[in-house]
Wavefront OBJ file of the C-alpha trace (Angstrom):
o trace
v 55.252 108.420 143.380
v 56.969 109.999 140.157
v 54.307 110.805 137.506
v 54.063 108.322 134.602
v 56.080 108.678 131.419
v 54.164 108.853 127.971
v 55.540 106.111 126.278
v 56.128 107.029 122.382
v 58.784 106.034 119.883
v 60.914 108.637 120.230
v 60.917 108.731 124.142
v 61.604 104.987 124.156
v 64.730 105.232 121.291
v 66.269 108.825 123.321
v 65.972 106.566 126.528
v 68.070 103.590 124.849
v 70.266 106.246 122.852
v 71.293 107.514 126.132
v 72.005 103.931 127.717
v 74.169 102.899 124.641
v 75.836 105.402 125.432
v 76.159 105.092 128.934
v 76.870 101.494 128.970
v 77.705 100.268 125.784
v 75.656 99.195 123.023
v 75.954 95.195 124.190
v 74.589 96.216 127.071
v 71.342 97.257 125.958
v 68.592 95.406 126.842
v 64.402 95.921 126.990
v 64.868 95.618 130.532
v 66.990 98.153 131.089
v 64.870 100.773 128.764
v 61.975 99.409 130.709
v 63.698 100.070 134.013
v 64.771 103.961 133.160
v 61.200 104.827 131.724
v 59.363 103.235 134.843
v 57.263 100.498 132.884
v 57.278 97.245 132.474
v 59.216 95.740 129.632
v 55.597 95.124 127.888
v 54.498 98.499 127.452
v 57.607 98.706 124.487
v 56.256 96.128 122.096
v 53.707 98.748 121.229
v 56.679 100.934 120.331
v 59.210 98.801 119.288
v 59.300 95.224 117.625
v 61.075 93.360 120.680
v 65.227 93.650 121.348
v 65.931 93.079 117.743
v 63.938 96.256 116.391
v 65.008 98.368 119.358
v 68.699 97.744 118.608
v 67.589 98.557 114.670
v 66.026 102.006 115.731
v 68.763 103.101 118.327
v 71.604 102.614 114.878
v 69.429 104.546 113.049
v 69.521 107.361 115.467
v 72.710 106.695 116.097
v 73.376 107.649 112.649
v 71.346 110.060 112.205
v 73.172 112.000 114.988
v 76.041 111.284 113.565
v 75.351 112.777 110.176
v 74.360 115.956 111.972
v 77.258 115.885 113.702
v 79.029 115.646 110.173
v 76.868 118.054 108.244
v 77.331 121.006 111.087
v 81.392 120.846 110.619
v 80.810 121.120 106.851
v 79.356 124.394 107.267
v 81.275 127.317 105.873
v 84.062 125.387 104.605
v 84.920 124.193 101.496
v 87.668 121.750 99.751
v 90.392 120.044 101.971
v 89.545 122.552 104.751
v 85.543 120.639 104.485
v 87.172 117.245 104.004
v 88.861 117.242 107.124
v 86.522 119.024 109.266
v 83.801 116.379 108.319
v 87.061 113.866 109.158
v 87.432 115.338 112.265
v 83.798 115.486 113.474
v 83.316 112.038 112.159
v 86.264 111.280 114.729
v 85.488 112.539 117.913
v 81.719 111.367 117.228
v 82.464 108.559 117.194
v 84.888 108.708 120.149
v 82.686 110.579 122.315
v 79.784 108.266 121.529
v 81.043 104.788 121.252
v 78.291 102.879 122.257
v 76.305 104.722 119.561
v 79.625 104.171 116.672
v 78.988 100.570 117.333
v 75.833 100.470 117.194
v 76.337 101.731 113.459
v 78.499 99.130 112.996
v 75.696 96.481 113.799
v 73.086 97.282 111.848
v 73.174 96.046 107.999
v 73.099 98.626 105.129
v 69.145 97.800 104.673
v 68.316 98.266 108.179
v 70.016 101.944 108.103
v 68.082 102.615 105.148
v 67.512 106.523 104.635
v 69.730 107.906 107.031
v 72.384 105.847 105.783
v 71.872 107.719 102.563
v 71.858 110.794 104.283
v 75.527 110.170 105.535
v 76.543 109.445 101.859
v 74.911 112.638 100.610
v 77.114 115.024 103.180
v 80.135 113.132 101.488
v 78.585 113.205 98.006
v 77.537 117.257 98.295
v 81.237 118.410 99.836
v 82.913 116.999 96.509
v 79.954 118.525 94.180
v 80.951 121.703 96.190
v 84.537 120.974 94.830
v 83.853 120.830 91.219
v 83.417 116.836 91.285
v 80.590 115.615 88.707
v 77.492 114.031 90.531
v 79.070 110.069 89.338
v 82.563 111.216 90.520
v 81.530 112.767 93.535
v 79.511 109.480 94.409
v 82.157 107.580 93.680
v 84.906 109.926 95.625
v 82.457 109.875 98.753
v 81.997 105.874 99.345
v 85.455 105.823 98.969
v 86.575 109.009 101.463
v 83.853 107.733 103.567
v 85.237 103.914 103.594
v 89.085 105.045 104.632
v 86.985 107.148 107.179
v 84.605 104.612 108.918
v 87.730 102.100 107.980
v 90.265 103.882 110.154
v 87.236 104.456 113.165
v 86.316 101.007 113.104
v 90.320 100.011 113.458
v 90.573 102.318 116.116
v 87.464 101.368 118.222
v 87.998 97.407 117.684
v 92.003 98.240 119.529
v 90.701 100.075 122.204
v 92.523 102.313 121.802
v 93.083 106.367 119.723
v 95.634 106.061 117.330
v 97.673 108.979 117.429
v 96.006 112.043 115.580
v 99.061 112.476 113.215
v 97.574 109.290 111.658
v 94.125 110.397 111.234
v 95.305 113.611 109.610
v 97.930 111.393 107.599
v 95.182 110.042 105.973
v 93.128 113.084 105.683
v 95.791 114.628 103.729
v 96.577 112.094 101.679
v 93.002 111.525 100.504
v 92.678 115.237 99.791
v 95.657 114.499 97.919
v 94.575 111.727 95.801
v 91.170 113.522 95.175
v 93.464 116.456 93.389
l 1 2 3 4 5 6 7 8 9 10 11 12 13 14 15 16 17 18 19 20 21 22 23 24 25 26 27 28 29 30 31 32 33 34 35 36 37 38 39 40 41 42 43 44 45 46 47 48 49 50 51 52 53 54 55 56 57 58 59 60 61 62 63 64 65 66 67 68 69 70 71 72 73 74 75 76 77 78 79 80 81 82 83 84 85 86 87 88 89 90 91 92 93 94 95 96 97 98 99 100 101 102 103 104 105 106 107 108 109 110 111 112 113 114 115 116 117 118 119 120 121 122 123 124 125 126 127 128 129 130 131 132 133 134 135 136 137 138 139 140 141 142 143 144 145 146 147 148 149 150 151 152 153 154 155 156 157 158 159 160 161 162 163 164 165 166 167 168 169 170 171 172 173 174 175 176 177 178 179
């Protein structure tokens, strides 16, 4: 008999993380959650409030991860080199974690809360970095972020990558337009 899994928040949202991921993030379910940790699909209500909340907390770790994944490419660069290496990472996050990307796309503003702020303020802090006054770079990171997410969301609602000449066609040109 395997040994019993301590049921927490955090072991219950990683579990779900990694079936979005797996499957999709349609496809999640309590069940399945249930099924992977070894409990019944009771035991989660303690940890999350029913399919509805579960969903809520997997987007916000979705985007949480996703911001890391953003913040780490910003490292030790600077200007258009930082703009498109937070492009970039934003990119193949999102293409290497679909399941999760969508589950972004799901959630409302309100229900991302913090860590959707937390996305903003990598975009905000790369155009401080570039001389950008706190108001401009706010405004210059909703929109960089927008064409971003824009061109993602295009991209994942196709089925299909557009070819990375594109992507970087609008990198540049943003980076251009920021000049």
């Amino acid at each position: 008999m395997a040994p019993r899994v301590r049921l927490s928040e955090t072991v219950v949202v990683t579990t779900a993380v990694e079936i979005v991921d797996r499957d999709g993030f349609e496809a999640l379910t309590l069940s399945q959650v249930a099924e992977a940790l070894g409990v019944g699909p009771s035991a989660l209500y303690s940890h999350v409030d029913g399919l509805g909340g579960l969903r809520r907390v997997v987007a916000v770790e979705s985007l949480r991860r996703l911001t890391a994944d953003v913040r780490d490419a910003a490292i030790g660069t600077a200007g258009d080199a930082a703009l498109h290496a937070v492009a970039i990472a934003y990119r193949e996050h999102s293409h290497r974690h679909p399941g999760r990307f969508v589950a972004t796309l799901r959630a409302s503003a309100d229900e991302l809360g913090s860590a959707d702020e937390e996305l903003h303020g990598v975009f905000v802090l790369l155009h401080r970095a570039a001389g950008a006054s706190d108001r401009d770079a706010a405004t210059f990171a909703r929109s960089v972020r927008s064409a971003i997410h824009g061109f993602l969301v295009l991209e994942h609602s196709a089925d299909e990558r557009h070819p990375d000449t594109d992507f970087h066609h609008l990198i540049t040109t943003l980076c251009r337009g920021l000049r």
